[in-house]
Structure formats: structure tokens, C-alpha cells
N, C-alpha and C positions, 0 to 999 in steps of 0.2 A: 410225272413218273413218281414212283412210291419211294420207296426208300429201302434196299438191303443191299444193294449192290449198286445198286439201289442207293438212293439217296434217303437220309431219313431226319424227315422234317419231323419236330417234336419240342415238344415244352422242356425245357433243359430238366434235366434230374435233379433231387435236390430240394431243397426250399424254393427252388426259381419255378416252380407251378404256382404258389401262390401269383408272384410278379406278371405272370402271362407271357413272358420273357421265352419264346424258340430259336431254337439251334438249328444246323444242319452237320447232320455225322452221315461218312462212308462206315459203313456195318459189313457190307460184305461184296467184296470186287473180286473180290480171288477166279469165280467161279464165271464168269462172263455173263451173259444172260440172265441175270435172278430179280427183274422187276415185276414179275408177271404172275398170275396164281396166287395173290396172297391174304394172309388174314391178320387183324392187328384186334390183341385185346388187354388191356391195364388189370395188373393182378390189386390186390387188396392194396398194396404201399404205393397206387400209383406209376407200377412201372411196367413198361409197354413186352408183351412177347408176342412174337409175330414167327407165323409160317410161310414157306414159301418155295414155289418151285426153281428149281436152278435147273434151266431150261437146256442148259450147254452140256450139262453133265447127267442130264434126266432123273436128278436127286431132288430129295422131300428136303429142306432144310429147316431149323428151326433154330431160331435168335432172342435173347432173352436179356434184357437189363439190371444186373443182380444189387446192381445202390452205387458200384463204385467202376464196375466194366460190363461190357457186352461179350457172352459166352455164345456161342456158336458149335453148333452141332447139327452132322448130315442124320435123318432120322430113315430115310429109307432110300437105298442105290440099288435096289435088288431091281432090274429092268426101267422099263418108262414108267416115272411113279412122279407122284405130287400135283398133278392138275386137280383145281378143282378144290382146295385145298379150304378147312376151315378149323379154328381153334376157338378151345372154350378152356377157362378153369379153372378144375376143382374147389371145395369150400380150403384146401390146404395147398393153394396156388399152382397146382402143378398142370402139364397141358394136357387136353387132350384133342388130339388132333384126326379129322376125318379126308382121307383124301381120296383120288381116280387112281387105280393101278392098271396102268395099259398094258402089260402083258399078257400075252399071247402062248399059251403054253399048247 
């Protein structure tokens, strides 16, 4: 299992990437179901941001590690959205995120 609700296995933050030294942090339980659909990518300073679907709630979410916490933001709740889900980014670290929008209009 991944990590956002997930469990999120990862080289501690910090100078402890040198050391090769991981941890294990809960990121994100609130929402039930969010192990699933997801993408993980290290911006320039080494630090992980990952997308992902919250499957209980049929939200895009997206989770990001800024040097000293983990900031947490729903990105899209407008119907069944977030399958499929992939992040990249930019050369000024921000996301950009591609995902499935199941609705049915």
C-alpha cells in the first residue's frame, strides 16, 4: 500500500536523505479510501508531492511536503474525478496534474 491515507513510506526530510534513513508518516486518513490512483514526484529540494484519488469522496487530491509540514489540498470534487491520475513539475516546482473525469453530463 502507498502512502496518503495511505501510509507514506519515504526518506525522512531534512538532511536524513543523505543518511538513507526512512520513515513512516499517515498524510492523509481523514477521507477513507485514498491508496489508490496515484503519482509521486520529488520537486528540486528533494521533496515528495504526490496526487491522488480519494476514492470515498470521488476527489482529485494533492499532497505536498513544503521543508517543515505536509499541506494538503482537494484539487477537483466537481463529480467522479481523479482516476488515472499523473503529476509533473514545473522548472518553478509547481504541479501539474493530468487526470480521468468520470462525469456524465
Amino acid at each position: 500500500m502507498l502512502a496518503i491515507g495511505l501510509l507514506f513510506a519515504m526518506s525522512q526530510i531534512s538532511s536524513s536523505f543523505a543518511s538513507g534513513e526512512w520513515s513512516i508518516e499517515w498524510v492523509d486518513i481523514e477521507g477513507g479510501d485514498v491508496r489508490y490512483e496515484n503519482s509521486l514526484t520529488l520537486d528540486s529540494f528533494g521533496y515528495p508531492h504526490v496526487n491522488y484519488s480519494d476514492m470515498y469522496n470521488d476527489d482529485l487530491k494533492y499532497v505536498r511536503w513544503n521543508g517543515s509540514e505536509w499541506q494538503i489540498e482537494t484539487v477537483d470534487s466537481e463529480g467522479n474525478v481523479g482516476r488515472s491520475a499523473s503529476i509533473v513539475l514545473d522548472s518553478f516546482n509547481r504541479p501539474n496534474i493530468s487526470y480521468l473525469d468520470w462525469r456524465h453530463e
